[in-house]
C-alpha positions as CSV (number, residue, x, y, z in Angstrom):
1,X,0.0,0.0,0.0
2,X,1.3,3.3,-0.8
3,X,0.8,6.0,1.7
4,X,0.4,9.4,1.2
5,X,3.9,11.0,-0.7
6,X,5.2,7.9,-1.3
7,X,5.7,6.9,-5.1
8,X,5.8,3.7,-7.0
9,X,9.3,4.4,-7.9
10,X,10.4,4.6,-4.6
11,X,8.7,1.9,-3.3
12,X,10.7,-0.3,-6.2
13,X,13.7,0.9,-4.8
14,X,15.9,-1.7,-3.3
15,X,16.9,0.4,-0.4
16,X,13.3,1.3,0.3
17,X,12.2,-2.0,0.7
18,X,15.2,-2.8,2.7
19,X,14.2,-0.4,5.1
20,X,10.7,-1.9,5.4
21,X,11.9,-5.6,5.8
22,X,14.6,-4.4,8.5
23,X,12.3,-4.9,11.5
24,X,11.7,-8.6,10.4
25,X,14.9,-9.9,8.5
26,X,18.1,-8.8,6.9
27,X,18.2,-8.8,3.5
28,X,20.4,-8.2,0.6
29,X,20.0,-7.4,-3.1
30,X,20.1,-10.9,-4.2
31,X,17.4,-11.7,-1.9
32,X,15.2,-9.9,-4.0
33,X,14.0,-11.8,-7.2
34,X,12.1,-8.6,-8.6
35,X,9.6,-6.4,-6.8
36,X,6.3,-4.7,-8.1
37,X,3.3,-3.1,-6.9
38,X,0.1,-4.5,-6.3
39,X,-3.0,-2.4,-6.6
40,X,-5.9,-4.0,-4.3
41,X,-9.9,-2.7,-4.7
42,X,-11.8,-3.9,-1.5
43,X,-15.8,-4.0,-2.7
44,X,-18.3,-4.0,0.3
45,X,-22.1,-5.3,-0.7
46,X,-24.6,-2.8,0.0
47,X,-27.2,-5.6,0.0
48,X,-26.3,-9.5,0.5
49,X,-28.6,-11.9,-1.3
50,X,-32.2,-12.4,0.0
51,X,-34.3,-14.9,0.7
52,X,-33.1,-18.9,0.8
53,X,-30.3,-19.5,-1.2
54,X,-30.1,-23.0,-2.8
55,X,-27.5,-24.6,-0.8
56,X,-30.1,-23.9,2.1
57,X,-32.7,-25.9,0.4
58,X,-30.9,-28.9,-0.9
59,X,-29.1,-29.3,2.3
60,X,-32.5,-30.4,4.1
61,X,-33.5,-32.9,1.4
């Protein structure tokens, strides 16, 4: 995730994510196979389904 100021450049910088793996290992530039940035989109329903789904119904018979 990119915070605000940050750029994607950056973020592919090898010192960069050096820094930000610090805390949990040590790592050095042939650690790193090739880095990239993910974009994620969360969706939120504003309406699940209604009514009795058909799992529901053919799990009784």
């Amino acid at each position: 995730m990119l915070l605000p100021g940050e750029t994607h450049e950056e973020m592919l910088d090898f010192d960069v994510v050096q820094r930000l793996l610090r805390p949990y290992r040590e790592i050095t530039q042939d650690d790193i196979i090739r880095t990239t940035i993910y974009t994620f989109h969360a969706r939120i329903a504003d309406q699940f389904r209604i009514g009795v789904s058909s799992w529901q119904v053919t799990s009784h018979i």
